[in-house]
C-alpha positions as a Markdown table, in Angstrom:
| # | Residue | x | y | z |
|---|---|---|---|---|
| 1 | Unk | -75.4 | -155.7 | -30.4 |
| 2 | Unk | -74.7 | -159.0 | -31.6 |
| 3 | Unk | -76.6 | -161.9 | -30.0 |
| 4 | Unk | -75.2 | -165.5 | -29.2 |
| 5 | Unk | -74.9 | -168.0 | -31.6 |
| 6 | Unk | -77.2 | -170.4 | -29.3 |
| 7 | Unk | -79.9 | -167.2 | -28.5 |
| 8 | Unk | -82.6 | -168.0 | -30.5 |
| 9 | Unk | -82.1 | -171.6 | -29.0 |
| 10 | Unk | -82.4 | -170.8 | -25.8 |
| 11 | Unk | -85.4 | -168.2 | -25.9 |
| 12 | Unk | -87.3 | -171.5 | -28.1 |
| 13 | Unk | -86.5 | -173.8 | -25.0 |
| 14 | Unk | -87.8 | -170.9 | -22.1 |
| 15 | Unk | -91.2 | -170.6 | -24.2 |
| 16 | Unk | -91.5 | -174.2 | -24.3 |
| 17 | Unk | -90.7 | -174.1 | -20.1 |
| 18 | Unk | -93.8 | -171.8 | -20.0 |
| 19 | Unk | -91.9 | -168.5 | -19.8 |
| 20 | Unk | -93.2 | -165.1 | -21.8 |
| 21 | Unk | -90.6 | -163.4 | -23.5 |
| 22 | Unk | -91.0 | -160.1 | -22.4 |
| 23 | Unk | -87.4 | -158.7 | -23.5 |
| 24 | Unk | -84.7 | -159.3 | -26.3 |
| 25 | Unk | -82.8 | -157.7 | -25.4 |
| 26 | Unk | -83.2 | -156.9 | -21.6 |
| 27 | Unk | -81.6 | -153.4 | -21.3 |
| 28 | Unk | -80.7 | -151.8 | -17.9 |
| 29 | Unk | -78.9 | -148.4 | -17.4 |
| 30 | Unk | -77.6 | -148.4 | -14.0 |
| 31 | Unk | -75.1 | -145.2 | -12.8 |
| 32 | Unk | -74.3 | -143.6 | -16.3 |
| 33 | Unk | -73.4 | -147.1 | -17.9 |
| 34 | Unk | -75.7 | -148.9 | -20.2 |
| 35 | Unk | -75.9 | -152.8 | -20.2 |
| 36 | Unk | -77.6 | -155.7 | -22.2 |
| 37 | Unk | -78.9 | -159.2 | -20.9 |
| 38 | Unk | -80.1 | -161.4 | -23.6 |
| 39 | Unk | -83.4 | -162.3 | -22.5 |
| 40 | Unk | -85.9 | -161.1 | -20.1 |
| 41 | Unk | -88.6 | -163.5 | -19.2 |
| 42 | Unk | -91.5 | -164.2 | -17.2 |
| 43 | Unk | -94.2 | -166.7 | -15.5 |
| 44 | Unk | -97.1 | -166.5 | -13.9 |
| 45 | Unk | -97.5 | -168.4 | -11.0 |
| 46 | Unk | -100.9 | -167.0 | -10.1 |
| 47 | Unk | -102.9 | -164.5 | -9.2 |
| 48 | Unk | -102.3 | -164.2 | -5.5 |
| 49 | Unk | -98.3 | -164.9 | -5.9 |
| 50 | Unk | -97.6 | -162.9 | -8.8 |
| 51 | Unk | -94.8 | -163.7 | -11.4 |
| 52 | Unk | -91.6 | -165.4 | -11.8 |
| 53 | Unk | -89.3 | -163.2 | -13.4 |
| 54 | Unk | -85.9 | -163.8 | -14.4 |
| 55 | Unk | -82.9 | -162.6 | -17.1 |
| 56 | Unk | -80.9 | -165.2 | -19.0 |
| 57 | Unk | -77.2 | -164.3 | -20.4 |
| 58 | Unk | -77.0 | -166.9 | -22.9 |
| 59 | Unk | -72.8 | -168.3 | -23.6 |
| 60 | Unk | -72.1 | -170.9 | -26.4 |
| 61 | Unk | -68.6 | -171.4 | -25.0 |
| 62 | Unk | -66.7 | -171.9 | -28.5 |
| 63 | Unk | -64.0 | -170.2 | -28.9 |
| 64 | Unk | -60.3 | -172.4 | -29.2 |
| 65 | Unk | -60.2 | -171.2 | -24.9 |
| 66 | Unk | -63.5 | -171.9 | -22.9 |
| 67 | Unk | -61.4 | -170.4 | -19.7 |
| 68 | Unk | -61.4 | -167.3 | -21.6 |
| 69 | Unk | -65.4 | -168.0 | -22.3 |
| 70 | Unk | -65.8 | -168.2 | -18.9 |
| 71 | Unk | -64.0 | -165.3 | -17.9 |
| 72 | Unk | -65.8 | -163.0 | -20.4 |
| 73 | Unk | -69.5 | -164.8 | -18.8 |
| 74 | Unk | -68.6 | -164.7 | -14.9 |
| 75 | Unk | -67.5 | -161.3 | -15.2 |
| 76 | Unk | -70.8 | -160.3 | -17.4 |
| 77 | Unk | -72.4 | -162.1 | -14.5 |
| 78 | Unk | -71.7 | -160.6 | -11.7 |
| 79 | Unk | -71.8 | -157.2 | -13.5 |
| 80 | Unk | -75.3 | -157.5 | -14.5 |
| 81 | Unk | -76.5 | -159.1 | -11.0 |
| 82 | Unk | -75.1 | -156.1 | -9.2 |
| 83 | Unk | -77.3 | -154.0 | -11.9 |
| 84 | Unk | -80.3 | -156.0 | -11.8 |
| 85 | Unk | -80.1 | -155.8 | -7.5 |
| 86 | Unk | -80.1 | -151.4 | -8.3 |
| 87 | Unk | -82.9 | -151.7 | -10.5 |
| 88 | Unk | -84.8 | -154.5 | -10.4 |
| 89 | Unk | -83.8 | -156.7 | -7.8 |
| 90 | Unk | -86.6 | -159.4 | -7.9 |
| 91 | Unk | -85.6 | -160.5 | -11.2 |
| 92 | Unk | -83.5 | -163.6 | -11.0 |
| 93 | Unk | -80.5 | -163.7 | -13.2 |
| 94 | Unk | -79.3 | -166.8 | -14.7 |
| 95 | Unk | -76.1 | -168.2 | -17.3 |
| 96 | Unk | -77.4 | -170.0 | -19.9 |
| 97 | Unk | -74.8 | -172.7 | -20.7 |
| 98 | Unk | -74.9 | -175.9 | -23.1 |
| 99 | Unk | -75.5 | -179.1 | -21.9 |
| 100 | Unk | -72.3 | -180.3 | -24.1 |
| 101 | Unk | -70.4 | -177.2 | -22.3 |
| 102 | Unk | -71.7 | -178.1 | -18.4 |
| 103 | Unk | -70.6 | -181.7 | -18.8 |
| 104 | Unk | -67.3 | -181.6 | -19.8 |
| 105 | Unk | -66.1 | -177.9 | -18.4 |
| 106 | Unk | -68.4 | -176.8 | -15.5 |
| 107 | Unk | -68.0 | -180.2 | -13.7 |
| 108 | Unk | -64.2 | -179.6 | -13.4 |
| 109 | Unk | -63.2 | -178.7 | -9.9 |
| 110 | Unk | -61.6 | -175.3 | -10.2 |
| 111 | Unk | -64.7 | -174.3 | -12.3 |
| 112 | Unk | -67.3 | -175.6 | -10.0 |
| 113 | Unk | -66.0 | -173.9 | -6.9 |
| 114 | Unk | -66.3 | -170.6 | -8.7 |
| 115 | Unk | -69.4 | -171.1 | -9.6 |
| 116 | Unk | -70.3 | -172.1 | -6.6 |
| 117 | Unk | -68.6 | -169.1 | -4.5 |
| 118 | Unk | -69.7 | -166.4 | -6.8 |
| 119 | Unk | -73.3 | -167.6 | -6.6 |
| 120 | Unk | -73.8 | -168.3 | -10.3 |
| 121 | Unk | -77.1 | -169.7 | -11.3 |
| 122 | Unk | -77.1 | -171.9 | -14.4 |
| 123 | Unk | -79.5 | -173.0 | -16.7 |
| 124 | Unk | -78.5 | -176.2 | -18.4 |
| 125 | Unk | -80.2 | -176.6 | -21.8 |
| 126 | Unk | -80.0 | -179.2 | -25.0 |
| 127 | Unk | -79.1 | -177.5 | -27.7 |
| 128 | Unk | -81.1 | -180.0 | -30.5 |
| 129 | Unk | -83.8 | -180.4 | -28.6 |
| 130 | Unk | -84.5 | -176.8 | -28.0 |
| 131 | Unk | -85.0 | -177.5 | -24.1 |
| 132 | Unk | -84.3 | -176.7 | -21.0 |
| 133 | Unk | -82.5 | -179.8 | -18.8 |
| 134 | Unk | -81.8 | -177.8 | -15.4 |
| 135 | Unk | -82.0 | -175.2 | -13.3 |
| 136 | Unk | -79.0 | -175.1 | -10.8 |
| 137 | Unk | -79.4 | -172.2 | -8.1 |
């Protein structure tokens, strides 16, 4: 399994946020089919609360057609929620998505409202600075 050209980027920024790595690959098996996030990650929050725990599919978006980009990543999406609410369902799934990319293509109307009706969450990061900007639930 190839990983994304902006991977290693994006696990650097989620360490730096204070997550653990705990999977690189996250790997699910859900009804005979076999699946791989990018990252699996946690956070403490404390001992009475427990832990954050989320899975990041990480997109560069740079092919010549970024609708096709975002084709291939909603439909990933929504494919690996539905297999993270069979098997683990308190892990929070998120698209990882340049800063460069979120500014100039996820702002655009048609983009935004599919974002926003399919429930994506996004997490915004800078690329050179190896950080993570936002988290958009």
């Amino acid at each position: 399994m190839a990983k994304d050209l902006y991977h290693d980027h994006v696990k650097h920024a989620l360490e730096k946020d204070g997550w653990e790595i705990t999977h690189d690959p996250y790997e699910l098996r859900v009804g005979g089919v076999e699946m791989y996030i990018d990252i699996g990650a946690e956070q403490i929050i404390g001992a009475d609360r427990g832990n954050d725990k989320i899975a990041v599919e990480v997109k560069s978006f740079i092919s010549p057609s970024r609708i096709s980009d975002f084709h291939l990543a909603h439909g990933q999406f929504l494919d690996y929620r539905y297999a993270l609410e069979d098997v683990e369902p308190e892990r929070i799934l998120y698209l990882a998505v340049p800063r460069f990319v979120y500014q100039t293509f996820f702002n655009l109307a048609f983009i935004n409202r599919v974002v926003q009706r399919s429930e994506l969450k996004l997490l915004v990061y800078d690329l050179e600075k190896e950080i993570i900007e936002q988290w958009i639930k």
